[in-house]
C-alpha positions as CSV (number, residue, x, y, z in Angstrom):
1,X,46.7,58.4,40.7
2,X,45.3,56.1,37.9
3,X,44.5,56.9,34.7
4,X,40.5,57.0,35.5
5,X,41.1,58.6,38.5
6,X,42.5,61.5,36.2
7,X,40.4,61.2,33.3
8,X,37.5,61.5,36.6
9,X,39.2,64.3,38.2
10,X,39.6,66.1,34.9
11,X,35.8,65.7,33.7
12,X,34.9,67.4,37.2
13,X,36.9,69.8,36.7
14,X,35.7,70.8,33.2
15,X,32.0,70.3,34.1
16,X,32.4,72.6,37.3
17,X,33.9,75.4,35.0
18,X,30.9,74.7,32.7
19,X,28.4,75.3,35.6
20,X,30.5,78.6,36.6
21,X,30.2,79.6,32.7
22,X,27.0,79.1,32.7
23,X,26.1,81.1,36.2
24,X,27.8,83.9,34.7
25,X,26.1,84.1,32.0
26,X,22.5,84.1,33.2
27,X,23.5,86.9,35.5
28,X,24.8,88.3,33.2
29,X,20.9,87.9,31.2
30,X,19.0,88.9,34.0
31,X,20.9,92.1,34.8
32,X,20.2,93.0,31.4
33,X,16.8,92.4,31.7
34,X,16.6,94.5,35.1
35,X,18.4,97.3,33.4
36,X,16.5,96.8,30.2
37,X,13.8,100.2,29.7
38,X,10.0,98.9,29.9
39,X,8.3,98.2,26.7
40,X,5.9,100.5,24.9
41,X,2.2,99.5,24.6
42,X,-0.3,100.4,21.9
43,X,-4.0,100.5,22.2
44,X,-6.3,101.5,19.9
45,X,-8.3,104.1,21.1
46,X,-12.1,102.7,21.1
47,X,-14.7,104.5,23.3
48,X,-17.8,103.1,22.0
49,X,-20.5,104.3,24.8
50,X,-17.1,105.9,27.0
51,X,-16.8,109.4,27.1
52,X,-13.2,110.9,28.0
53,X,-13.2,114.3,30.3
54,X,-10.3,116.0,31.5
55,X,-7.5,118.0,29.7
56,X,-3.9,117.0,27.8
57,X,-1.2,117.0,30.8
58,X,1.4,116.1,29.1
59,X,3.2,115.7,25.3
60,X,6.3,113.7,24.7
61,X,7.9,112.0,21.8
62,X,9.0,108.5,22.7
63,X,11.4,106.7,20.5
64,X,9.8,108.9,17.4
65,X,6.9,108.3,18.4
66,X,4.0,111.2,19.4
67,X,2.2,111.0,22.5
68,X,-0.4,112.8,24.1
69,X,-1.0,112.0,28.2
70,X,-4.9,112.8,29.7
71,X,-5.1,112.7,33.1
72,X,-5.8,109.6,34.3
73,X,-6.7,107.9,31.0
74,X,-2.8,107.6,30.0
75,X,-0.8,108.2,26.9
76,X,-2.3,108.2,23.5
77,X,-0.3,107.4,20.3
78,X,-1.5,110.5,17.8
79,X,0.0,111.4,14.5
80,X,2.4,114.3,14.1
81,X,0.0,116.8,13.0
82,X,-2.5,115.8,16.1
83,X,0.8,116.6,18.3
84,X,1.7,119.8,17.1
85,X,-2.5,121.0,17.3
86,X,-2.8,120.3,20.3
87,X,-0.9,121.8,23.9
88,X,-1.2,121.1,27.6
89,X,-3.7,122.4,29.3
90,X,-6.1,121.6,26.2
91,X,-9.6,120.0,26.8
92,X,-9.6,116.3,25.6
93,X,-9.2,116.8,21.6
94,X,-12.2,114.9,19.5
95,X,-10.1,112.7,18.0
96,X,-9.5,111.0,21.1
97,X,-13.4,111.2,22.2
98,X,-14.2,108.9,18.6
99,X,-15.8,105.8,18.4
100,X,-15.0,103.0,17.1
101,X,-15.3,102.0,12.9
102,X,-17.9,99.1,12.5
């Protein structure tokens, strides 16, 4: 073998590892990703002209946060003290039935 033949042969061989390093490691990314938990989202609760009906199914704390669930309405961030008043099987508290400040 020449000496470009083995300065060719060597450059392969170090960009093929780098291609393998590199498939590793976005595998690597996306199975994080996969197993990664599913972000939290915040609305503001604003039900100008919207009236909620139903009653509290569930209450959880989520990462110290204080949740309240209605029906089919979803999860509602509430303070600590709007957790503890209210319990499942509640009708829809009034401070999830305000409207909006203007």
């Amino acid at each position: 073998m020449t000496k470009y033949e083995t300065i060719t042969a060597t450059l392969i061989v170090i960009l093929l590892l780098i291609v393998i390093a590199c498939f590793n490691e976005n595998n690597r990314l996306r199975h994080q990703l996969e197993t990664q938990q599913p972000k939290i989202i915040i609305h503001k609760v604003d039900n100008a002209g919207a009236s909620i009906v139903g009653k509290v199914t569930d209450k959880e704390i989520i990462e110290g946060c204080y949740t309240v669930t209605v029906g089919a309405y979803g999860k509602f961030l509430v303070t600590k003290e709007q957790y503890e008043s209210v319990a499942v099987g509640d009708n829809v508290p009034d401070y999830l039935k305000g409207k909006a400040n203007d």
